[in-house]
Structure formats: C-alpha cells, structure tokens
N, C-alpha and C positions, 0 to 999 in steps of 0.2 A: 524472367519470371519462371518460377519452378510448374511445372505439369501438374494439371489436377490430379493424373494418374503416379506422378513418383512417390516414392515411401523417402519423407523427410527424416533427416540423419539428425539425433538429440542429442549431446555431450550436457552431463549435468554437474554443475558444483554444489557440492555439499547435499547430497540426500539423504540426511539422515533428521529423524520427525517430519514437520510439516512437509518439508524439500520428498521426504518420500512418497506422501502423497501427490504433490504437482509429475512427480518423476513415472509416479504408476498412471496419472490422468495419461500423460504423451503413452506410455509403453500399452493401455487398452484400446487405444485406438486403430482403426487397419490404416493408416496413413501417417505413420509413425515411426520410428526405431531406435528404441534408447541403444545406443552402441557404445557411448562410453560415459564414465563417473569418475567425478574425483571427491574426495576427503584425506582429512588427516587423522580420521581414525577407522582402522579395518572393519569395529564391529558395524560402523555407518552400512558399507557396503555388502556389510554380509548378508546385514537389515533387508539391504533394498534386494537381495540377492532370492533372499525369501519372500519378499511379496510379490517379484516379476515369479517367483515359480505358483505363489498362490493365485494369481489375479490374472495373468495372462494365458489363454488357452495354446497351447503346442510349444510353451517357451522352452526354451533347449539351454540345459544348465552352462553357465558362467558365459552365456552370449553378449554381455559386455565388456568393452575393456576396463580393466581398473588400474586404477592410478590414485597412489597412496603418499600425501605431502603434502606441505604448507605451499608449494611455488612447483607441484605438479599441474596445475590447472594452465599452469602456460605450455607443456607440451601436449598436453589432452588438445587445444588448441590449435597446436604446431600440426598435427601427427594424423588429425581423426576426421578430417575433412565433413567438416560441419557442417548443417543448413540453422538448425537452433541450439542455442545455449539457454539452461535454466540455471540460473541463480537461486542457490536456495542456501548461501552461508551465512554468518552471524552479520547482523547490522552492519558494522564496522567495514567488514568485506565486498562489500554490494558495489562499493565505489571503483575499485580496481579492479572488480573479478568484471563487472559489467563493461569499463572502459577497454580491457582486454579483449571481450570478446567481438563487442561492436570493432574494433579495430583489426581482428583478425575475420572480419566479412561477413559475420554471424547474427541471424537475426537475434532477440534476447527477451525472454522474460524473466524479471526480476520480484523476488519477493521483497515486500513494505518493509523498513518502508527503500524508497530506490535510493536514497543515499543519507546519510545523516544529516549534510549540513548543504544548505541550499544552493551555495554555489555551485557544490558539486553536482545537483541535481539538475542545475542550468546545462553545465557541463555537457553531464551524460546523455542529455536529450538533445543538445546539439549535435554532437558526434553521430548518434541516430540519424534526425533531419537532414544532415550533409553527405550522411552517405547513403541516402535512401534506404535504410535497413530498419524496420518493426521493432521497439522498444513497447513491450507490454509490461503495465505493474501489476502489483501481487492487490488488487483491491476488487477480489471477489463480489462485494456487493454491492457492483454497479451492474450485474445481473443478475441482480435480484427481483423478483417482480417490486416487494414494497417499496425501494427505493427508485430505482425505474420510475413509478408512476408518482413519486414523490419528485422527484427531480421534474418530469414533465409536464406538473401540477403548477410547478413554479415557473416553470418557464413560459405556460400559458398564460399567466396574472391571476392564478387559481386566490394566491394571497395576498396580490397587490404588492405592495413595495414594504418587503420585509424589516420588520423595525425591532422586536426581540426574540431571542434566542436561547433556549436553553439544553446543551450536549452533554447528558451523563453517560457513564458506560461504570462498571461496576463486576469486579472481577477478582479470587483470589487467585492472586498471583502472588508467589513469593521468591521470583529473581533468580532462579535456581539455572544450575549450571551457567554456560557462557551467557545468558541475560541476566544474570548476577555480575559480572564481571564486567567496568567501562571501559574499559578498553573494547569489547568484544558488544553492547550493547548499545552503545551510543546514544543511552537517554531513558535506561532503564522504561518503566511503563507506559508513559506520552508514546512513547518512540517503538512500543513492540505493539500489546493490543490496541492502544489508545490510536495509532496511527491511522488504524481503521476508521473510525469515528471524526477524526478530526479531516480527516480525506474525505469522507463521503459527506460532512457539513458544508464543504468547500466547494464539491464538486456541486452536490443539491442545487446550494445557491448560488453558485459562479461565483463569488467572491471573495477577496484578499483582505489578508488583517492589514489593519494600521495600528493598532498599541492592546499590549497586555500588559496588567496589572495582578499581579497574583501569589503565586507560592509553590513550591512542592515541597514535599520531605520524604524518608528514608527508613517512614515508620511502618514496621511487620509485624503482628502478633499470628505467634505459633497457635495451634489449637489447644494448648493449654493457657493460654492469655499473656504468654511471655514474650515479652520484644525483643526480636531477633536483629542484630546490626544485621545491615545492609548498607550495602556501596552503590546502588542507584537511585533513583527513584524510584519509589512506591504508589506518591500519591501524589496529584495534581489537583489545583483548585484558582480559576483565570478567570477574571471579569476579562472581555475581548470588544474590542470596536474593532467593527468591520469599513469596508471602504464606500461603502453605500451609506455611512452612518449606524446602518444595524449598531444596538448594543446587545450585550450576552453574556451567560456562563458556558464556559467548559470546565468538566468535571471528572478527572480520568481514575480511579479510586485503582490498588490493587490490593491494598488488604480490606476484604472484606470476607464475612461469610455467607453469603449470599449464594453464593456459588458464580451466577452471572446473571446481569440486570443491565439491561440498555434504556434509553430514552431521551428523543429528541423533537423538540418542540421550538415552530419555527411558525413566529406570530406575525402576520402582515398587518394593513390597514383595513383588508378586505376579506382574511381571513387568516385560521390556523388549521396548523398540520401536525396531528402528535402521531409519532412512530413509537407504539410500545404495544408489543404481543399484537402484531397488523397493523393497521392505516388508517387514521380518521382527519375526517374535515370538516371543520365548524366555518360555513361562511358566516361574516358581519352579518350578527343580528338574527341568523337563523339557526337549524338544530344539526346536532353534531348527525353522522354519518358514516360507516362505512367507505373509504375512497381505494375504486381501481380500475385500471385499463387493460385492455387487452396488450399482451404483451407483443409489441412491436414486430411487426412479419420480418423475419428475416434476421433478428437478431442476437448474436452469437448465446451460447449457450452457459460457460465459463471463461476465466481469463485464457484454459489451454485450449478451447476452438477457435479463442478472437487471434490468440497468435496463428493457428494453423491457419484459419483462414484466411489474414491479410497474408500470409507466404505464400498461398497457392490462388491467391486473386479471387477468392469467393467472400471476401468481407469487402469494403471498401472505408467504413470507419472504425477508427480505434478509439473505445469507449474505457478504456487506460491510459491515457498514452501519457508519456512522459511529460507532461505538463502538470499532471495530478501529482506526480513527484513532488515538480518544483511548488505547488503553492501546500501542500503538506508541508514538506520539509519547514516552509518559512514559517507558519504560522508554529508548529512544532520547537524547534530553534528558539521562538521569541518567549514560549511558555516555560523552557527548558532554561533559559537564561533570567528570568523572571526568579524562578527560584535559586540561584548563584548570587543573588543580591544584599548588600549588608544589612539592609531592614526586613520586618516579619511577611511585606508584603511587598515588589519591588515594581519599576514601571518599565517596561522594554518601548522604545519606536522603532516599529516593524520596518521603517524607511532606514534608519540607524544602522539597521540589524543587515540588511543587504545592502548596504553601502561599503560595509569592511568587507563583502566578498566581490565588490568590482562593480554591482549592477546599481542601477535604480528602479524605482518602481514602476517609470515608462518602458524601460529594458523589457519587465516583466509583462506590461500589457501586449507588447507590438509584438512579446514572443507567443502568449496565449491565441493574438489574431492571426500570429505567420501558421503555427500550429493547425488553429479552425479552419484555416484558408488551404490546407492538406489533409480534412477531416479526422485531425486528432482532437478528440475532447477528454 
C-alpha cells in the first residue's frame, strides 16, 4: 500500500483534448506528479506542455518525460517507474494501452469507453482483480450529485420495479479527426458520447440487455444542410429489453443542431424519474417534485480522486470500476451490430452477441457479484 504521504508517479497516454484535461486533473493536485507522456504527435505534448505551465503553480518547464510514437508507450512503461497510468488514446487503443499497463504493475484509469468490444472489457477488468491493481473508467457522472441520487432513488424502491425506459442524448457531433476514422473509433457515436449515457443507464439501474432491435446510419448535415459522407456512425435509434423485462428506447443522435440535449426517463410501477435540466420524481398517483440527497459523506469527488484515493487507501469503493466497462461495452456492441444488419431495422440477442466472445450471461453475473464482493460497482 503506497503512504498517504508519497507523491504518486503518473505516466499518460495520449494527452492530447479531453486526455489533457484528466492529465492536468492528476498534475493540480499536491499528491500527484505527471513525470511522463506519451503520443504520436509532438503538438499533443506540447499542448499539454502548456497547460502544466498555465495550471500548475511553481511547474518547472519540460518536467516531464516525452516520449513521441505509436509503440513508445511501452518503454514509458519499461523506464518510468510508475504508480498510475492514464489512458487517454483513441477508442481503439484503450484495449492494449490498458492490458500493458495493468501488466507492467500499474494502477489505471481509462477513458470511455474501457474497450470496444466486450470481451475485451471482461478481459481488462480481470487482469485488474487478479492482480490486485485499481482499474478506474472515464464515466464522470457517477459523481455527479443528479445521478448519484438517481441511482440511489432506485435502488431504495423509490420506483419499484422498473418497466419503461426512455435514453436520448443529442449532440452535434460530426466524426472529425480519428473519431471519424473506424479503425481508430470503434463505433463512431454509440461508442464516443453515447457511451456516456448508455453506461450511466446501466449503471442507474443495475441492469444487462437481453435483445436490440434497431438501426444506426452515417447520416451528417453540414451547416449548410449538405450531407457529408461519413465512415461511422452518426446516428443511433434501439428499442432494447432489458433483463428485468424492462422495455425501452435508446436514442444516441450526433447530427443535430441543437448543440446538446440529454434526457432520461425511467418509469417504474411505483414511480418515475425524469433527468433533464435536474431531477424529478413523480410517485404513483401523486405530484411530480424536485428529487435530492445529500451527497454521500465521504465520496470521492471525480474519477481522478476515486483512482488517487483507492492507491493510497482513503477510498475503499470503486464507483467505476471495470465492470461498468463490461456491461456498456455489451449493450453498446449489440446496438452497434444492430445497425450492420441486412434489413432497415435488424434484431441482436444480447446472449448471442457474448457467446462469440467466450462468455455467458451467468459469466457476467457471478463476475458483477465477485466484483461487489470487492466493492467494485
């Protein structure tokens, strides 16, 4: 166990955009020290080079190492004697940049989603559990207060036994750079913003798909109203059963103009829960409301305090942990295969869909209960 008093050693992959923000969360902290980064392009680092000098007080110019390549991230590892690794490269990458680092001793958080395809996210999170080492994922808003007290809402019977469902999210997004490109994206928008939503539905209500029904396409209008090809997905549209019986839509949109719009409504027998601009809750039969709780004594603040504090032994639960991976990835997977269908609207079985990767669906329970039985949720 590392001393509440050591300053924890960070090596990061890929910080460049979002990765630079998670990379300046660790380098503002006093218990912290970004010492080295990798990418395969210099203006990434130079990026990040400049915010450690804007953001961090007394930071002393080029105090980390750089490491510039596709297959430097494995001596960054060799060389730099690490306590955590950040994952912060394109979809695609998450699966080997993460299996390397858990492998070389390294605690890890990974940005959304933790691997494209499920098996691998079974994977990842075992390698973790077996070797006793922190697997944090990139799903911010499960420290959120609205979601927090949304999840806790359901888990108290707030709305009985959840029976529909409805997850929009709504976002211009137009693919650009390497989430334009599938090789590098692995699932165009389901699988970048959409990941978000489909994880924190999951998470909400603890539960796994059994079958989509649905579609995506590839369709983008520029801001002059001209359709731009594109090579991912753009748009998603899933009737979903869940394994509780729940039925539902998800709804993951990226060309819109809206700019951004979410909304998720989640209807029990006993009540409902709509998350759009806060929190409200209509029990059976009586008047909607304002819904919130006091935010839980004690816990963590972002996903980069929940890693620092399970490494230095002031957390004791992971409110990421790599099991939110695994049931994202599947339900994502089954949506994402849904539209590769030869009809306009096609059927995935979710049980189907993790059987070509080795597991079954009892795999996935007794790993959710080995998980909670080490307080990972």
């Amino acid at each position: 166990m590392v001393s509440k008093n050591d300053i924890l050693r960070v090596g990061v992959i890929g910080p460049g955009g979002a990765g630079r923000g998670n990379t300046l969360g660790f380098a503002t902290r006093p218990d912290t020290e970004v010492v080295a980064a990798v990418d395969t392009h210099e203006a990434s680092l130079d990026a990040l080079e400049n915010g450690l000098t804007e953001r961090v007080d007394g930071y002393k110019a080029n105090s980390f190492k750089r490491y510039l390549g596709e297959y430097e991230f494995v001596e960054m590892l060799n060389h730099e004697d690490l306590d955590i690794v950040g994952v912060f490269s394109p979809h695609s990458l998450h699966d080997i940049h993460t299996k390397y680092a858990l492998r070389a001793g390294c605690h890890v958080i990974v940005e959304k989603p933790m691997a494209n395809i499920v098996g691998d996210a079974i994977a990842i999170t075992k390698i973790a559990m077996g070797s006793g080492l922190h697997l944090v994922g990139g799903y911010q808003r499960h420290y959120q207060d609205p979601y927090i007290a949304s999840r806790r809402a359901i888990t108290e019977g707030r709305i009985g036994n959840l029976q529909k469902f409805d997850v929009y999210m709504a976002q211009r997004w137009g693919a650009r750079g390497w989430r334009g490109d599938p090789r590098f994206s692995g699932g165009g928008q389901p699988n970048d913003s959409g990941s978000h939503y489909i994880d924190l539905f999951l998470w909400m209500t603890q539960t796994l798909p059994v079958e989509v029904y649905g579609t995506t396409d590839m369709k983008f209008e520029d801001d002059d109203g001209n359709l731009v090809p594109k090579s991912v997905e753009i748009n998603s549209y899933s009737d979903v059963t869940l394994d509780n019986d729940a039925e539902g839509t998800i709804t993951i949109l990226g060309n819109t103009r809206v700019g951004f719009e979410e909304r998720i409504v989640l209807e029990g027998d006993e009540g409902t829960i709509e998350i759009k601009n806060g929190i409200r809750y209509t029990p059976k039969g009586g008047e909607t409301a304002p819904l919130s709780y006091p935010r839980p004594e004690g816990y963590p603040q972002d996903k980069i305090d929940q890693l620092v504090g399970l490494v230095k032994g002031e957390y004791d639960v992971n409110y990421t942990s790599g099991i939110n991976g695994v049931r994202t990835s599947w339900l994502t997977n089954a949506i994402l295969e849904a539209g590769k269908g030869p009809d306009t609207k096609n059927r995935i079985d979710c049980d189907a869909l993790i059987e070509k990767e080795g597991y079954t669906r009892q795999d996935v329970l007794a790993f959710i209960d080995e998980c909670a039985s080490k307080s990972c949720y």
